[in-house]
Structure formats: C-alpha cells, structure tokens
N, C-alpha and C positions, 0 to 999 in steps of 0.2 A: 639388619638395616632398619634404621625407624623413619616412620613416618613424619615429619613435620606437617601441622596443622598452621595454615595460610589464617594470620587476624585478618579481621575484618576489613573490608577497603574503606577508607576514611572518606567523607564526602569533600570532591572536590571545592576550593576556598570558591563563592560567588564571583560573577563580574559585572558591572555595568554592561558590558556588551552580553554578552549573556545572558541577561536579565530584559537585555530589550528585545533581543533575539526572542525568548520565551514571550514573550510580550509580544511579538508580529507574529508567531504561528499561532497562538491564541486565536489572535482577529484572522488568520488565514481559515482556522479551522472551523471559526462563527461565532467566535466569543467576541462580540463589538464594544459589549459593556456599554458606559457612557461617551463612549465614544462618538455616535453618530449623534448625540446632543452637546456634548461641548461645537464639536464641530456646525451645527445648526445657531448654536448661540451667538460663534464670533462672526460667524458671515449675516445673522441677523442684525446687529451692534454696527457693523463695519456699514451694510446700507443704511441703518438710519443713521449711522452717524453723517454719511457722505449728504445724504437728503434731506436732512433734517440737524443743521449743527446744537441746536440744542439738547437734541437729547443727549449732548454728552456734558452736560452742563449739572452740577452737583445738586443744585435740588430738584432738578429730574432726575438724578438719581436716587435721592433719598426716597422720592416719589416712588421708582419703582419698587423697591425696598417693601413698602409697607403697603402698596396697592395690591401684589401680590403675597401678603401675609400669611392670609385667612387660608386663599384656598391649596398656597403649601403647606400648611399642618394637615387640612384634612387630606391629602395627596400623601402625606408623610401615614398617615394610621393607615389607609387604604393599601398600602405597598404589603402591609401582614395581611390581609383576605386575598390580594392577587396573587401574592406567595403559596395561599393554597389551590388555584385555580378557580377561585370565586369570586364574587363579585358582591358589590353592596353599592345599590342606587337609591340607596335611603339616606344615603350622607351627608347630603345638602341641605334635607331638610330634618337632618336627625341634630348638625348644628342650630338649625332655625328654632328647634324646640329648647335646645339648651339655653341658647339665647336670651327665650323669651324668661324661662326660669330665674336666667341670672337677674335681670329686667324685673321682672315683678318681685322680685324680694327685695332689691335695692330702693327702686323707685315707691311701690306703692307698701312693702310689706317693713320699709328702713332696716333692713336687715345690715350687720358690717359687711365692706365687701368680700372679707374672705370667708363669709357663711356663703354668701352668693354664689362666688367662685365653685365652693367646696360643692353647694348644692347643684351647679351645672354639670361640675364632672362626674356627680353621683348618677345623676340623671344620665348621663351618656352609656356609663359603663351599664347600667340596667338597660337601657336600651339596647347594647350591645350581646348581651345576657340574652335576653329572649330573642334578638332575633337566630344566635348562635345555637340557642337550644333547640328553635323550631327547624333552623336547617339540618344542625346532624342528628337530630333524634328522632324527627319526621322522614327526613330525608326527604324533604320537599328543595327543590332548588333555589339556588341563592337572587335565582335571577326574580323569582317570582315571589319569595317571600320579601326580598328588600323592594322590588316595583308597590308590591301591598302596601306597605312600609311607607315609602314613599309619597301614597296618594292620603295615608292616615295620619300621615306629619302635614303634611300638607294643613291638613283643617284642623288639627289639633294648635299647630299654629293661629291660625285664625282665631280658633276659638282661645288662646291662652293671650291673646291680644284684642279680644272682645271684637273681632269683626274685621276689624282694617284701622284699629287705632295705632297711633304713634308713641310709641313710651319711651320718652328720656330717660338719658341716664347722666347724673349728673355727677357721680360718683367719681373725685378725681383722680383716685388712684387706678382703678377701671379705666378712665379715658385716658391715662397717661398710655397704657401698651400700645399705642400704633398712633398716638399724637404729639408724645415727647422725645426728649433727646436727651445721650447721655453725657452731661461734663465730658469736653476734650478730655479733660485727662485722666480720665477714667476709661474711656474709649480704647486708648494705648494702653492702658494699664491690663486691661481684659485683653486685649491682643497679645501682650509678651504674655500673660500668665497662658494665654490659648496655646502659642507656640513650644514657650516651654514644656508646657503639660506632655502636647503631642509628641517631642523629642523625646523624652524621655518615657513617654507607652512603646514608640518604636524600637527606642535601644532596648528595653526590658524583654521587648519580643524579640530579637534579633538574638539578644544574650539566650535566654530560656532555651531556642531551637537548637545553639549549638550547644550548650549543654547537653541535650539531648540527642545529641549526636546527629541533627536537618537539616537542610539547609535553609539558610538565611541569608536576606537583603544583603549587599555588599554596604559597607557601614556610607561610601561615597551616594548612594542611591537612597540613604538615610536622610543624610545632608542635601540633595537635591532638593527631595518634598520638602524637610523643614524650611529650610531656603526659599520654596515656591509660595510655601504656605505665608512665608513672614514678609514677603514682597508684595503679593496680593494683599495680603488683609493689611500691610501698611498702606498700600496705595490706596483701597479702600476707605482707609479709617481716616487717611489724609486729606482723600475730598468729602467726606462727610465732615470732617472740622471746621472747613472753609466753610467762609459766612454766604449764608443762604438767602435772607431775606432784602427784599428791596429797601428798605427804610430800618439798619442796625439801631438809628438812635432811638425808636420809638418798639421794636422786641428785636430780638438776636437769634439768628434760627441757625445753629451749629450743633457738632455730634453724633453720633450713631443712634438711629432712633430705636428706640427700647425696645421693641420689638425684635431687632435684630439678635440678640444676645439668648433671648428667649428661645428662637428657632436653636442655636447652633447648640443650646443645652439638651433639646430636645432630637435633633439630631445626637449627639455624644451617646444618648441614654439608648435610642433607638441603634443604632449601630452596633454599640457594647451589648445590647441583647438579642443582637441577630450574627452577629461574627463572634461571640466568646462566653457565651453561656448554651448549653445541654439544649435548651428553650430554642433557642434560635436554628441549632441542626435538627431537630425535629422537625420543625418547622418546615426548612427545606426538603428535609427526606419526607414529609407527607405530602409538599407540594409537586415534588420529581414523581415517588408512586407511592399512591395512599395503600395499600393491598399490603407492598414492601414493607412500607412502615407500619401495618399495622404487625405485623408478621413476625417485623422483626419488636414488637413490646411496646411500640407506641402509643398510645391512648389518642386514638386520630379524632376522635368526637370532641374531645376537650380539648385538644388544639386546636380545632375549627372555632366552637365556642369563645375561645379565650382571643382569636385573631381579631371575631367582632366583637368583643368587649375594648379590644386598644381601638380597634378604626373606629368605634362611636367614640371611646376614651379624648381621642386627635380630635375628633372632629365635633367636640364640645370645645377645647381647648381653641379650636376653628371659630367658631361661634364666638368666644368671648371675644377673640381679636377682632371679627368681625361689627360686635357692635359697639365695642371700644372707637373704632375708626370711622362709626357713624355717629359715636353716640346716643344712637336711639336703636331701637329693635321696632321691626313694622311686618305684617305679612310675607313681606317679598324678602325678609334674613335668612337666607342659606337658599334661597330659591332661585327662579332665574336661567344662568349658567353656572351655577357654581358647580354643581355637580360633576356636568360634564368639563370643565374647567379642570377637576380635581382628577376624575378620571386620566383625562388628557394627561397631566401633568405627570403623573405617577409614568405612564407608557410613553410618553415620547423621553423622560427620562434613562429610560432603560428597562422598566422591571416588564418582565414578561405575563401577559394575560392567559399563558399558559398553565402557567405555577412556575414556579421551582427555580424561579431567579428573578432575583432585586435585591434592592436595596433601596435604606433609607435617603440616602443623599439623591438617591435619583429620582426623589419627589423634587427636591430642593432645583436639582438642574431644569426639571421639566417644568416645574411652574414659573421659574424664572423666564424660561423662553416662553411661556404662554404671556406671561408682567409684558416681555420685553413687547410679543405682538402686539398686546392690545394698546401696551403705551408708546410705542413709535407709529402705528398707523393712527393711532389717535390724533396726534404731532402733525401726522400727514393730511388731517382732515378727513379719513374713509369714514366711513358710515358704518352701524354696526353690524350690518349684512356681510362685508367684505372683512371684516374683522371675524366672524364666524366662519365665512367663507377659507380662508387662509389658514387658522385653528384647524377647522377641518381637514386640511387638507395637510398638514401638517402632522397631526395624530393619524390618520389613514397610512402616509411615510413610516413615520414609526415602528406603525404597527405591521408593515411590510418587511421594515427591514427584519422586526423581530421575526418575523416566519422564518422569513427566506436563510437567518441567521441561526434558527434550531434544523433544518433542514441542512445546510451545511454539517454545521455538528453532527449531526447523524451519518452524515456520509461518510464524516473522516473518522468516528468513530468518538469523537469527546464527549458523549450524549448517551 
C-alpha cells in the first residue's frame, strides 16, 4: 500500500465581499486606521458647507489647498519619530530656522534659488542629526531634548532675522510654490499620468503575490480604488480649473496650485519607504518593541537618529512652503501654532502617539481637517480662541479613539 502525499492547498481566488468582510473585523478588532478622519472630514465639509455656502466655492478651495501646505509636510516628516514612540516639539521652529537660511541667502547673500533650497534642507537634516544623536546616544528623552530645541530655535530665529526684521523674498521661482497655478492642462495631464502610475503599482503587486503563491486584491477591488482615485482627483482638478478670480480680464486665477503636486510626490516617496523598503519595517518593528527589534539585528539608535533627520528633512521643506506663501520670513515662521497644528495633524490623521502605526497619508488627512477647521470657522466669523478651542478638542477625539482602539487590539488579540 503506498502512501500518497496531499499538494499543497492552493489559496482560495479573493472576493470583494471577502475583502470587505476582512476590512469590518479589522475596525471590529481596533484597526480604525483612517477611518475615524475621513469620517470627521465629510461631516466637517457637509456643516460648513450647509452654513457657510461658500466654502464650497473653488477658490475657497484652492485656498484651503495651500493654507494648509506648510503644516502637512511638517506633519508628513513627524509621522517617522511617532512611528517610534517619540516625539519632536522642535519642528516649528526647526522650519523657522530653515526659513530663515533660505531668506538670507536669497535676499541679502543673492544666492540662486536652488543653492537656497539645497542649503535649507542641508540645514534641517543636520538639525535632525543632532537632535537624533543626543536622543539615542544620551538617551535623554525626546520630549525634553526637542522642548530645548525648541526654546534655542526660537532665538536663533531671532537672531538670524536680526531682532524682529522682516526679510523678502522676492525670488520668483520660491514664491511661485504656494502662489501659483499649474496650466489646466497640465493639471489633467498629471492626473491620468497619477492614475495610470497607481494602476499599474497595484496590478504589479497583485500579480508578484500570486506568483508567489498569497493572496491578493481581487482585480474588481483594483478597479474600485483606481476608479475612486480618477473621479476624485478629476473632480478635484475640475474645480481648480474653473476660473477663480473676480475680474479674468485684468489676471486669470485657474489650475491646481503648485504646491499641490509637490505634496503628493512627497507623499509617493514617503509611503514607498515606509510600506516597501527593509527601512520602513524596521522602522515599525522598533516602533511596536524597540528590545524585539533590537534583538532581532536592528540597529534601533540609527533608526531613531535617521527618523529625525527626515522630520527636520519635512520640516525644512515645511518652512520653504511656508515662506513661499508669505513671501517673507519674520520671527513668528514656524512659530505660533504650527507646531501644535502639525502635531495634531499627524494624530487626528491616524498615526498613533504610541509607535508602531501610521502612515504618511495620514498627515495629509489630518492637516486637511485641521485647513478645513480653521478655514470654515473662519468663514463663520469665530475668533481664534474658539478655532483653538475646537482643534483641541478635536486632537483630544483622536487621540481617544487611538487608545481605546489599541486597547481593543489587545483584547481580541491583533496587537
């Protein structure tokens, strides 16, 4: 009598229902993800639009677009030091300092702009560098070496702006990232090339898994996102084209404002190295358990290090958008709330203050709903008290749900 040997069981083909199923015990078990910020957004959108009709009006939109620029990219670099449990309250005015760098070489030093550029972001990453080195190699906490940080940008500021002067920047290609707009039809043009890109990253991943014998997206849940993605950013891009200004005969204000294209490359880069490079699952396995990770061959000091060389890296790149959209650089760049602004953003997005989970998009969601508060109550006439008021109380939400949603996790065991 012989034996026969049973092959392998083949993984059953995906389904759309299936997949949403997997998708509701997720959030049953405390995986919300971005979920409880998309959901904040449309009901924020939906009251001001009902109380306020213009903010659905296209150059209120363009407006929010680039009013919240500055403090989604530093929110976008910050999402890598909460991924490890830490934190950097130096980032508001670690942009202010770049700022001013870019500023003084342009304006008083006529430097070209992309020496300017090059030299803001040199300056971030070294900023990022030491404060990285003093946290894991002192091992002094992140909380109190970036508050230091903080109070020393502060007046370095000052002092690289002579007191409380005001420095133009007159440099048009600098003022172009959050004051211009891109030709219509180039706006679409970067849309289908955005679309197509993404279709085809998704099929290539979908193909590679089963190859590999995993399971993979069902190809119809392919065609959903792409589909969601090309209807949005067409609708998008359709009322940015639409003419904006009161008087077309005397300037023409249409387009997607340049800034925008910026974020979403920045985005692409940041995503790609947090879901598909070596780089990025370190990252999270030092943020879930740094011990684990070192344990298992991680070099946990240089990931720390390396998280705040990107969050100063962002939040130079922060700074330039920021005084792009002032045109000038003054004491009060990266000061203020932006900080807390930026903070916010990242956490009511999603990434958890914990460690060990975020993402880059969910700077992008959170500082949007932060754009969306401050410019619908704005709309509404509040005062900046109740505009703070409401932020607050908004990131407190967030940051509830995040508990209550790792606490779940743990219960049902996904954690």
């Amino acid at each position: 009598m012989t034996d026969t040997i049973a092959s392998p069981r083949a993984p059953e083909a995906p389904t759309i229902s299936g997949s949403v199923r997997g998708y509701a015990e997720r959030v049953r078990g405390g995986d919300m993800g971005a979920l409880p910020a998309v959901f904040g957004l449309v009901v924020l959108c939906t009251v001001f639009s009902i109380l306020r009709p213009s903010f659905l009006t296209p150059g209120n939109f363009a407006n929010l677009l680039t009013q919240g620029a500055a403090i989604t990219v530093i929110a976008m670099g910050l999402v890598f030091v909460l991924l490890l449990g830490e934190i950097d309250l130096s980032a508001g005015f670690a942009s202010g300092v770049c700022a001013s760098v870019l500023a003084i070489l342009l304006t008083e030093q006529g430097l070209p702009w992309y020496v300017a550029v090059l030299a803001a972001i040199l300056t971030g990453v070294v900023i990022g560098a030491a404060l990285g080195t003093v946290v894991a190699k002192l091992g002094i906490p992140s909380f109190v070496v970036t508050l230091a940080a903080f109070l020393g940008f502060q007046g370095l500021v000052l002092l690289l702006v002579k007191g409380g002067t005001n420095i133009s920047i007159r440099d048009q290609t600098i003022v172009a990232i959050a004051n211009k707009y891109l030709p219509p039809a180039l706006g679409w043009a970067l849309l289908a090339l955005g679309v197509v890109g993404y279709a085809a990253l998704q099929l290539l991943r979908a193909r590679k898994r089963a190859s590999r014998g995993l399971v993979s997206d069902p190809i119809a849940l392919i065609a959903a996102r792409v589909g969601a993605l090309a209807v949005l950013g067409g609708v998008a891009v359709y009322i940015l084209n639409l003419e904006r200004s009161r008087n077309p005969a005397v300037v023409s204000l249409t387009g997607v404002p340049v800034v925008v294209p910026i974020i979403v490359i920045l985005l692409v880069l940041g995503t790609f190295v947090l879901r598909r490079t070596a780089y990025g699952r370190h990252l999270y396995a030092v943020g879930g358990n740094a011990e684990a990770a070192r344990r298992a061959g991680i070099n946990v000091d240089r990931m720390k290090i390396s998280a705040f060389v990107i969050c100063s890296g962002m939040a130079a790149v922060g700074g330039i958008i920021a005084a792009s959209r002032a045109s000038s650089v003054d004491p009060n760049t990266g000061g203020s709330n932006v900080l807390l602004y930026a903070v916010g953003a990242a956490v009511i997005g999603g990434t958890s203050l914990f460690g060990g989970k975020g993402r880059v998009l969910d700077a992008i969601l959170g500082g949007t709903v932060v754009a969306v508060i401050e410019n619908g109550m704005g709309l509404m006439g509040y005062s900046s008290g109740v505009k703070y008021l409401v932020t607050g109380a908004v990131l407190l939400l967030a940051a509830g749900v995040d508990a209550l949603s790792r606490k779940r996790a743990a219960a049902t065991g996904l954690r």
